[in-house]
N, C-alpha and C positions, 0 to 999 in steps of 0.2 A: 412392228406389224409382221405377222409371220408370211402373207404373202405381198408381191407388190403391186396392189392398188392403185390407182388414182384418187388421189382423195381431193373433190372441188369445196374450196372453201369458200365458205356462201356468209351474206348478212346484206342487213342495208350498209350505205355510205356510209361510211365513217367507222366503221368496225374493226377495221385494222386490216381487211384481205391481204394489204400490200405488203404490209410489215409482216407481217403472221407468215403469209405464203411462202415466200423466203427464208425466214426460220425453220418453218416445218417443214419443207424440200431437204435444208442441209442436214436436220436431224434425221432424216429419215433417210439422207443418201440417196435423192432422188432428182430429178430435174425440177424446174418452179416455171412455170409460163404463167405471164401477168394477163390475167381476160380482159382487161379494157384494150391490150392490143388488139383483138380479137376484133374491135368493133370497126365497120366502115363509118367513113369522114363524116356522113351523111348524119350517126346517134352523134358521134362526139360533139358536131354544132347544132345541135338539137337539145342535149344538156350544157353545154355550156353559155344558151342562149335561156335557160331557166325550163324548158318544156320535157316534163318526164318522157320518157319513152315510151310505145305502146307495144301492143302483142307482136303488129307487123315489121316492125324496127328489129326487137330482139328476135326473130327467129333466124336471119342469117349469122347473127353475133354467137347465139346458140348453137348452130349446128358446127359455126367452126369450132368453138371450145370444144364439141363432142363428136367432130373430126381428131381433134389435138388428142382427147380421150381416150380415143378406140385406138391410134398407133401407138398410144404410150400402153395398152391394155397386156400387160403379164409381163412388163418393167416397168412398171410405177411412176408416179410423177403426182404435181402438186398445181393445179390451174383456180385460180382465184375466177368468182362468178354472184355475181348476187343473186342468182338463181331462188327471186324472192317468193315464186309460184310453184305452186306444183307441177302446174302442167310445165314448167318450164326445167323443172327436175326431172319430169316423165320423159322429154326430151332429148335428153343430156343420157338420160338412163337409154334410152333407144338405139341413140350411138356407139355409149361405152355400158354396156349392163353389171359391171363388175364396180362401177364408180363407188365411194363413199363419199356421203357429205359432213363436214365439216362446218356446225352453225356457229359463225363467232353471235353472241348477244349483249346486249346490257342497255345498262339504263339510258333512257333519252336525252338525258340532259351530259350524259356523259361525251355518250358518242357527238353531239353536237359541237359541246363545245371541242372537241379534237379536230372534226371539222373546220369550227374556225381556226385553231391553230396552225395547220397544214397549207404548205407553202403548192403553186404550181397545179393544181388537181382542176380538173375540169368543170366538179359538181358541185354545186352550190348547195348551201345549205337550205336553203328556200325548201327542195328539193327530197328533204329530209322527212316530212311528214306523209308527201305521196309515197315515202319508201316503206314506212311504216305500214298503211294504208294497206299496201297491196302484198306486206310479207304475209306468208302463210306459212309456221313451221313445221318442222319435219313432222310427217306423220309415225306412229305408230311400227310402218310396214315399212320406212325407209329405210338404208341405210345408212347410218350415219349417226352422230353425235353433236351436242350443243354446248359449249362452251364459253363463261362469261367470261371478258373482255375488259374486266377490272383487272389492275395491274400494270407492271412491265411486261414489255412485247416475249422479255426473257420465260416468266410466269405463265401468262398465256399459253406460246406454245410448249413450255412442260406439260399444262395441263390437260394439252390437244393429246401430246404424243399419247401421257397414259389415259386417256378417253378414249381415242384410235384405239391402243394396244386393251385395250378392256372390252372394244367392241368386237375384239376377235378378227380384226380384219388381216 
């Protein structure tokens, strides 16, 4: 990437944010903050009790991630975020307006079963079809790029890096 951005990597559950995020931070020589730290006690037993989150939940989870955004803004960094809405990207964009998004995607049955795979994570797979439900991908005017999510984590983010570096960012 010729300059350094933040680049939020977004999906539903099971996409890989966590694994990916970490990848693309060292590739790119940048920080990784993981956005489900981001969230107060309040979301985490909220999804871990099987109850999607609503609008009024994610907005403090939100503005921290694009608190995190705007100090990391002209030294880059890499913050994981399902940031499955627009207006939730309009957000994040309000914060930090230099952000790119990074869409991991793929197929349902894929990301599910990884899901079940995955040891310790808070979100159930229950949980998985409201994620769907409520993605809306990137538009047209966003920044950002989409990414499938077949492969190793290695594959993946290679093919983040040259999608980031294609999008100019």
């Amino acid at each position: 990437m010729s300059t350094p951005h933040v680049v939020v990597v977004m999906g539903v559950a099971g996409t890989g944010k966590t694994t990916i995020g970490p990848l693309l931070a060292a590739a790119l020589g940048v920080p990784y903050a993981e956005g489900d730290d981001f969230h107060p006690p309040a979301n985490i037993a909220k999804m871990s009790a099987g109850t999607p989150l609503d609008d009024d939940d994610r907005r403090p989870w939100l503005d921290a991630i694009g608190a995190w955004a705007h100090e990391r803004a002209g030294h880059g960094g890499v913050v994981s975020s399902s940031a499955l809405k627009r207006v939730y990207r309009d957000r994040l964009r309000a914060a930090a307006p230099e952000v790119v998004f990074l869409h991991l995607t793929g197929d349902r049955a894929l990301i599910e079963r990884r899901m079940r795979e995955r040891k310790g994570h808070f979100m159930p797979t229950a949980l998985l079809d409201s994620q769907f439900a409520t993605l809306q991908p990137l538009g047209d005017d966003e920044a950002g790029v989409a990414v499938d999510v077949s492969g190793t984590p290695e594959e993946i983010t290679e093919r983040a890096v040259s999608a980031l570096r294609a999008l100019g960012s």
